[in-house]
N, C-alpha and C positions, 0 to 999 in steps of 0.2 A: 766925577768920572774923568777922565783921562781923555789927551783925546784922540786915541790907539782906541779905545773900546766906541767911540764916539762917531766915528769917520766911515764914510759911506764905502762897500766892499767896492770891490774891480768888476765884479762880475756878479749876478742875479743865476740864479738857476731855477727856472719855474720847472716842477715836474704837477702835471695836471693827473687826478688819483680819485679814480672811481674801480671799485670791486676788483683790485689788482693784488690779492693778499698775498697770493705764490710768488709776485714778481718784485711788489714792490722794494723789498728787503735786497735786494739783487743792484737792483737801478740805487736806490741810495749809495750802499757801499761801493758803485763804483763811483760815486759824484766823492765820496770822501777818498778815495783812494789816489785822486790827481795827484799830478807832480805839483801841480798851481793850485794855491793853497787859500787865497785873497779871495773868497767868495762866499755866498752866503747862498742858501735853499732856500727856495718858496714853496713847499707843497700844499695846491690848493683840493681841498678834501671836497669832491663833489658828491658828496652825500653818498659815500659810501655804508653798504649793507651788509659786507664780508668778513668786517673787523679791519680790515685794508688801516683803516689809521691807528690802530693799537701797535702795527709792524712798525707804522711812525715813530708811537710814544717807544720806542724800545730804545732806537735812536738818541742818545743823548747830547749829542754834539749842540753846542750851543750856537752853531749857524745856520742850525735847522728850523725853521718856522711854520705851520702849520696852521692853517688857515679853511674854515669849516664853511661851505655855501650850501643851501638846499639844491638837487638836482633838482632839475627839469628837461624833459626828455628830448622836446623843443627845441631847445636851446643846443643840444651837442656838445661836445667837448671843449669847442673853440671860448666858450663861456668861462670856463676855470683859467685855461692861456689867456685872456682879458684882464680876469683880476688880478694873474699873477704879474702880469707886464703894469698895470696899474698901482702894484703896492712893490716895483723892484726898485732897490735903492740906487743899482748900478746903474753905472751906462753902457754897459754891454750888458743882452740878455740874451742865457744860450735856453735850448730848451730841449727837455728829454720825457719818453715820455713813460708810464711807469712801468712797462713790459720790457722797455730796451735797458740797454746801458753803454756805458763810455770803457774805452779804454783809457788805461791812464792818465797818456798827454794829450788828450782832447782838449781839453779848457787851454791848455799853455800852446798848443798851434792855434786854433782860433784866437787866442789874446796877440801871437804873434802877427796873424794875419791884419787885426784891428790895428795895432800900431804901423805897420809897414802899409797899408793900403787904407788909409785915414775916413778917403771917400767913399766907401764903399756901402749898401744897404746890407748886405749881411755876408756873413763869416762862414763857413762850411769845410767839413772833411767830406772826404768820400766814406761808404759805411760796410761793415762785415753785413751778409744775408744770409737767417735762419730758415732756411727754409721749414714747411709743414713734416716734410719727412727727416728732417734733423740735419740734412745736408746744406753744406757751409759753403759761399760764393761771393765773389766777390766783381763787383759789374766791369765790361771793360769799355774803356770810352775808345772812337776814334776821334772823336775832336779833341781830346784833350792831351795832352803831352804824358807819355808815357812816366810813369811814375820812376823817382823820386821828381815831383815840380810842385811848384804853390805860384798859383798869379792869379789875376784876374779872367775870369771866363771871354773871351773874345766875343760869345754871339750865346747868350745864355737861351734862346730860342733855340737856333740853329742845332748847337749840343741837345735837347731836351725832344729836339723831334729824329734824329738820327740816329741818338743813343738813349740807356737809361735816364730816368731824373737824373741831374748829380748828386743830388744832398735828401735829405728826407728830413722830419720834423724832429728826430733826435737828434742830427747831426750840423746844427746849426747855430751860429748865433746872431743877434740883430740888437745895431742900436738903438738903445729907445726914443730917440728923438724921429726914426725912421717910421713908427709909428704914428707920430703927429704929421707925414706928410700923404702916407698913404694910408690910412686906418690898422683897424684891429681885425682880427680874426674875424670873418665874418658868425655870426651866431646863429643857431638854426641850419646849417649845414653841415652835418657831422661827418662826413667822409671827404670831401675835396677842398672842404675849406683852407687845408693848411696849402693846398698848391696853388688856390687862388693867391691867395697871399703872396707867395714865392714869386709870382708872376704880377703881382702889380708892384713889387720891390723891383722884379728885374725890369719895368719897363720906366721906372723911376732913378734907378741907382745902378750901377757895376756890380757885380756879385764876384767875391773873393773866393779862392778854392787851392786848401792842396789833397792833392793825391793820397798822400797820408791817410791810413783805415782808421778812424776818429772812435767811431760808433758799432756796435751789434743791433742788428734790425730782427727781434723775432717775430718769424710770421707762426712761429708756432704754437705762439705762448695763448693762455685762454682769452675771452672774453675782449679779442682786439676789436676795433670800430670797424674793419673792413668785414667783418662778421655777419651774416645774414641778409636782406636785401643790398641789391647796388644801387646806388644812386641812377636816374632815368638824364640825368640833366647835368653839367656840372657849371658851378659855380665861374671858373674861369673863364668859361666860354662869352661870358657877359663881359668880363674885364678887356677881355682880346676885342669884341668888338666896338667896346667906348672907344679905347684907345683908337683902332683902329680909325671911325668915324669922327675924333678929335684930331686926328695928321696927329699927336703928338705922341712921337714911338722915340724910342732910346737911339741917340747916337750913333751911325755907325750901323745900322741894323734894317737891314732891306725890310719894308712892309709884306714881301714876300715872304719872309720870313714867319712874317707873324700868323699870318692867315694862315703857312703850313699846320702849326701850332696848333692853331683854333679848329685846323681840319682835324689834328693828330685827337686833341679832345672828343670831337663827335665820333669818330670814330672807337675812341675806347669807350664811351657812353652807348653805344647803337653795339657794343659787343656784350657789353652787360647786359643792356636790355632779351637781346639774343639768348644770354646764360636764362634770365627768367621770364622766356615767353614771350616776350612784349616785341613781336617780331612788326609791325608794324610802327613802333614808335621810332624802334633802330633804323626803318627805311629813313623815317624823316631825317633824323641827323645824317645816315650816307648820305642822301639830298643835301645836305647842308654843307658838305666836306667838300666841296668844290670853290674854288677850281685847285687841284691839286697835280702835283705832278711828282714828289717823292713818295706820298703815302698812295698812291696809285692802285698798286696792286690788293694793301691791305684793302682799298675801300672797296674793291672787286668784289674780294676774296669774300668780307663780312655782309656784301651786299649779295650774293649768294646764299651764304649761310642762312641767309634771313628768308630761302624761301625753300629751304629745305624740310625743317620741317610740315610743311606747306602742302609739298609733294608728296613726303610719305604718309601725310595723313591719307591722302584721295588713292594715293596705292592701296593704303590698307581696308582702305572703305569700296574699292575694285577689286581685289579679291576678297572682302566678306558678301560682295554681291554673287560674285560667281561661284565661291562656294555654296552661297545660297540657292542659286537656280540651277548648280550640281545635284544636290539635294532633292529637288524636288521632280529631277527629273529620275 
């Protein structure tokens, strides 16, 4: 062998692939379609049932690799991103996942971002959003400098509780040595795992960003994780309060900051809970969103909401009594 065919790629692409048969074929060809060409694919097949890996074998490209685990339902998705970051040749891993896809030069500004900002824990574009009804959007930040810019996020909190996320789990990439300081995906968490993550990188490292529309996010496509119950709890909310209770916060980045954050959390957890009934659990995390003072009015607002249905039960249970003794008189 040579040693062209021998020599470890620039880049890893783990795409994690459970019962994604409509999508998958989509998300591939846009990972072959970059401008940057130096990379190789991990798709790690979590025991899919749809045929999902047959749209693989179709694939013939020889940087495509295909790697078969038994699911476990336990475990969540973050278990296939484990193995795939475990068997990536590269040192940069980006990751997409199999309902989304890339635009073109996604790989080649993220590889830009990696060389021009050396220290950084991970690389990100901003992303196109699909919405449910088919309607296309894209976020707009105030913290961040209006676009065309690429830099370093100044207060990756601060942006994250004022505006959207910046980056989402297709639109990313991270060194793999970033991983031996702050761990893997957590396992067993299938829905917030990946912003845990995001969030103990950002209280570890700088996070790199340009403006550039990197990624397509569909929220419409079938069978995504955010699909059927919400989580009661999230994952981060643990990570914010180590930190917090160890002093050791990022550079630069007010402890105020942080806490807003961990409020911004319980409070989208205490809104979900809200979506499925659990109007009680939601009170606790408002209780917990304290002390706050930008998210103020959401925690109002949801801590309200949490007692509305409440109210219209005992209305409705007030006039089934009066219609009742209407009735009998």
């Amino acid at each position: 062998m040579t040693h062209e065919t021998t020599r470890n790629p620039v880049i890893t692409v783990v795409i994690p692939l459970y019962n994604k048969v409509r999508h998958i074929g989509r998300a591939l060809d846009s990972v072959l379609a970059q401008t940057f060409s130096d990379f190789e694919v991990i798709v790690v097949n979590d025991g899919s049932t749809d045929g999902s890996e047959k749209v693989v074998e179709r694939h013939t490209d020889p940087r495509i690799r295909v790697i078969h685990r038994e699911h476990v339902n336990s475990e969540g998705g973050h278990a296939a991103r484990n193995r795939g970051v475990a068997e990536a040749r590269a040192d940069l891993v980006a990751f997409l996942d199999a309902d989304d896809e890339w635009l073109p030069g996604f790989l080649e500004t993220v590889l830009r971002l990696y060389r021009r900002y050396p220290g950084c824990g991970a690389y990100a574009t901003m992303g196109r959003i699909v919405e449910k009804t088919g309607r296309c959007r894209t976020p707009v930040y105030s913290t961040i400098p209006v676009p065309p810019w690429e830099g370093i996020i100044p207060n990756f909190f601060r942006t994250s509780i004022l505006d959207p996320d910046p980056f989402n789990s297709s639109t990313v990439a991270v060194p793999k040595r970033v991983f031996g300081s702050v761990g893997l995906f957590p396992v067993g968490v299938p829905r917030t795992g990946d912003t845990d993550m995001w969030c103990r990188i950002a209280l570890r490292f700088p996070i790199a960003l340009s403006t550039q529309v990197g990624g397509v996010y569909h929220r419409e496509a079938e069978n995504r994780i955010w699909h059927g119950p919400r989580p009661h709890n999230h994952r981060a909310i643990e990570s914010m309060e180590q930190a917090l209770q160890s002093g050791v916060l990022p550079s630069g980045v007010p402890p105020r900051d942080i806490i807003e954050y961990r409020n911004k959390l319980h409070i989208t957890c205490a809104a979900f809970c809200i979506a499925e009934g659990f109007h009680s659990e939601a009170r606790e995390h408002l209780r917990a969103a304290v002390p706050t003072v930008r998210l103020r009015r959401a925690r109002l607002y949801w801590y309200f909401r949490s007692f509305v249905p409440r109210l219209l039960e005992k209305w409705v249970r007030r006039c089934e009594r009066l219609l009742a003794r209407d009735a009998r008189v």
